[in-house]
C-alpha positions in Angstrom: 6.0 21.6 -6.7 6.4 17.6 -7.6 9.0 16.3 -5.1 12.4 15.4 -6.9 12.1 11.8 -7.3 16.1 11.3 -6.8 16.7 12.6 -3.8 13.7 10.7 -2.4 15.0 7.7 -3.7 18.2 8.5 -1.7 16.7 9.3 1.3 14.2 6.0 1.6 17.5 3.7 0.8 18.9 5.0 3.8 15.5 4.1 5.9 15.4 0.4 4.9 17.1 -2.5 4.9 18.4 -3.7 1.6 15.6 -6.5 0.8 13.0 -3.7 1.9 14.7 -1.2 -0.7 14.2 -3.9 -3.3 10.9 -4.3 -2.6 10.1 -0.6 -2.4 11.7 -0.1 -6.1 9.9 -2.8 -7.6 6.6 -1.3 -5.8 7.8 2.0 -7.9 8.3 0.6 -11.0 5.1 -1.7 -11.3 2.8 1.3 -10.2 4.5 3.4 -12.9 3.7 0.8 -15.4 -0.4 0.6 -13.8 -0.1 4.2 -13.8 0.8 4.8 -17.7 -1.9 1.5 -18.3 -4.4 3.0 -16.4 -3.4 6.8 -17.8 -2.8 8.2 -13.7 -0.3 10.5 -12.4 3.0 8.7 -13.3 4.8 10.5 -11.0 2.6 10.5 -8.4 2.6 7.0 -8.8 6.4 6.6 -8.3 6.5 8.7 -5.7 3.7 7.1 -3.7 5.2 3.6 -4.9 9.0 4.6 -3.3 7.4 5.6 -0.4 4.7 3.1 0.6 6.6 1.6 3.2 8.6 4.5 4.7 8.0 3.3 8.3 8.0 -0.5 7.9 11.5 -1.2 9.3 10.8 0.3 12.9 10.9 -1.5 15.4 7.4 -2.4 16.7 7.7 -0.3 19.8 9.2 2.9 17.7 6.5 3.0 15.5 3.8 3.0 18.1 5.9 5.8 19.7 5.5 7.9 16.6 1.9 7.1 15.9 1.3 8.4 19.6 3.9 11.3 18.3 1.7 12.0 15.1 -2.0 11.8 16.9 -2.8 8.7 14.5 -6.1 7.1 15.9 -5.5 3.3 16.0 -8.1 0.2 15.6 -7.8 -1.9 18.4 -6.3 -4.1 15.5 -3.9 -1.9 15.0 -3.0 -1.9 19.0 -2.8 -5.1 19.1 -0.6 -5.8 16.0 1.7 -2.9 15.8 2.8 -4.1 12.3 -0.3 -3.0 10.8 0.2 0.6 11.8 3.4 0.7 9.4 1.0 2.1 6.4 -0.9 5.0 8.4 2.6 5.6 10.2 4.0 6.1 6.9 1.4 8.9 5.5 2.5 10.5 8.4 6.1 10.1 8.4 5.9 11.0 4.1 4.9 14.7 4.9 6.6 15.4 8.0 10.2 13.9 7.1 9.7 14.0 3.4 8.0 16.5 2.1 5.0 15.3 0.6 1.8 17.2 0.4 -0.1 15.7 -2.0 -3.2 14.2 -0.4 -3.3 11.3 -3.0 -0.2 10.4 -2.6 -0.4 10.3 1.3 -4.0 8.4 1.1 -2.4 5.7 -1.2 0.4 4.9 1.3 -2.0 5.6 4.4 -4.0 2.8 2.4 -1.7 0.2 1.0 -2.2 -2.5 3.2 -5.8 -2.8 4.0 -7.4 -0.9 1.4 -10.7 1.5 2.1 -14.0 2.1 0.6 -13.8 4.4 -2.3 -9.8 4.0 -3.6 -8.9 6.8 -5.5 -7.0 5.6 -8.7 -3.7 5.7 -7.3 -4.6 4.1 -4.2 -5.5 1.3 -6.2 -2.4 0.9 -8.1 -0.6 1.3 -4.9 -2.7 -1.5 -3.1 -1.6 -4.2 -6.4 1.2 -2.9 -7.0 2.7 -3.5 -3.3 1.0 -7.6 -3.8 2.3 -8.1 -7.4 5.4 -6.3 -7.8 8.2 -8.9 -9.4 9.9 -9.4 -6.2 7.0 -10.7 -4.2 6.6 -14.3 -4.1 4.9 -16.3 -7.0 1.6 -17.5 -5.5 -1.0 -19.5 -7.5 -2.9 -16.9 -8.2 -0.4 -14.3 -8.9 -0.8 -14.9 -13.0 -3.6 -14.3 -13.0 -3.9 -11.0 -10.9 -1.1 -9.7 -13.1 -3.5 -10.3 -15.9 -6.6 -8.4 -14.1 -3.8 -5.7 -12.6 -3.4 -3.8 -16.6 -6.7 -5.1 -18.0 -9.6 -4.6 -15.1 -8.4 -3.2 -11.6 -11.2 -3.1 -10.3 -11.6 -7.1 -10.3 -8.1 -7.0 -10.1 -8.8 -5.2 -6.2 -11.8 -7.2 -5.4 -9.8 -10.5 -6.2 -6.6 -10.1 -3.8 -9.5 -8.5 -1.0 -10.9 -12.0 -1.2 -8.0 -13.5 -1.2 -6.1 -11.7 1.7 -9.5 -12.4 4.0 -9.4 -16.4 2.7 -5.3 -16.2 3.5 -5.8 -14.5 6.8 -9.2 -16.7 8.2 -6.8 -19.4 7.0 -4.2 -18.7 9.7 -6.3 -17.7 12.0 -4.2 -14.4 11.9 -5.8 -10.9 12.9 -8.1 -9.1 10.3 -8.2 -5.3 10.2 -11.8 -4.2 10.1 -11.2 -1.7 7.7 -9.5 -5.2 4.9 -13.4 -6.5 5.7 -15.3 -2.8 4.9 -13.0 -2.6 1.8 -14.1 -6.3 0.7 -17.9 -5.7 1.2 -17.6 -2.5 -0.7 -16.0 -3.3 -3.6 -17.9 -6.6 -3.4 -21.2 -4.7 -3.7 -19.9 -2.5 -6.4 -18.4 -5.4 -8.2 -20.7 -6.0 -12.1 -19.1 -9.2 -12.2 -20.7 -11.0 -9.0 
C-alpha cells in the first residue's frame, strides 16, 4: 500500500523548521518532475523527496542518540561530524515513525547526501534533486546541472560528485569516504571521460 502522500506531508511540516519545510517541498516537486523525465516511480519520488531530510533538524547530540537507538553503523566521518548522519538517520526514522517500507525509497534518503556506488534511479533523482531544487542557492554551475538533471543524469551525478569533492577539499572541510567511492565509481563508468 503506497503511503498517503497528505498526511505525510502533514506530519514532516510538523518535524522541521519552516525554511527546512520549504526546502523539503521543493526537493518533492523537482524529483517529481526527474521522475516523470526520467519515466520512475512518481510517487515514490515524492514521497522519498518529502522525506529526504526527516531527521535533519535534531539536534546534533539527539541524532547520535537515535542512530545508537536504531543500531546504524557510523564512519568515523560520520562520528566525528554528526550532521552527516542526518541522511542514514532518516531511512531509519522514515520506517519506524512513518511508515515506509519501500526499500527504494528508504535507500534514496539513506543516500541523499553522499551518494553510493550503484544509485538505483530514484536515488539518483533524489541525490540532484536535494542540490538543484529552486530554493537552493544559484551557484555557477547550477544552469548547467539543471540542463544535465532532465537530459543525462548520469553526467548530471558524476558532475555535482566532482564538484562537492572540489567544494569540500576547498574548505578543507571533512569528506565522507563513501562521497569519494561514489565519485571513482561513477567516474569509471562515466562514457564521457
Amino acid at each position: 500500500m503506497s503511503p498517503d502522500l497528505e498526511k505525510l506531508r502533514k506530519k514532516v511540516k510538523h518535524d522541521l523548521d519552516k525554511e527546512r519545510y520549504q526546502h523539503t517541498l521543493g526537493v518533492m516537486y523537482t524529483a517529481a518532475s526527474l521522475a516523470m523525465c526520467h519515466n520512475a516511480d512518481l510517487h515514490k519520488a515524492m514521497v522519498a523527496g518529502l522525506l529526504h531530510d526527516c531527521a535533519k533538524c535534531y539536534p546534533n547530540s539527539e541524532k547520535m542518540k537515535l542512530c545508537k537507538q536504531y543500531g546504524l553503523r557510523l564512519t568515523k566521518a560520520e562520528k566525528d561530524n554528526p550532521s552527516l548522519v542526518h541522511a542514514k538517520l532518516g531511512a531509519a526514522i522514515a520506517a519506524d515513525k512513518y511508515g515506509i517500507r519501500d526499500q527504494d525509497i528508504l535507500n534514496a534518503i539513506s543516500s541523499h547526501t553522499t551518494g553510493r556506488p550503484g544509485m538505483s534511479l530514484l536515488e539518483k533523482i533524489i541525490y540532484i534533486a536535494d542540490f538543484i531544487e529552486p530554493n537552493r542557492e544559484e551557484l555557477p554551475s547550477m544552469p548547467d546541472l539543471r540542463y544535465l538533471a532532465f537530459h543525462d543524469i548520469n553526467q548530471c551525478l558524476y558532475r555535482m560528485l566532482g564538484n562537492s569533492l572540489i567544494y569540500l577539499n576547498s574548505k578543507a572541510a571533512m569528506i565522507d569516504p563513501m562521497t569519494e567511492q561514489t565519485y571513482q565509481y561513477y567516474k569509471g563508468n562515466n562514457p564521457k571521460e
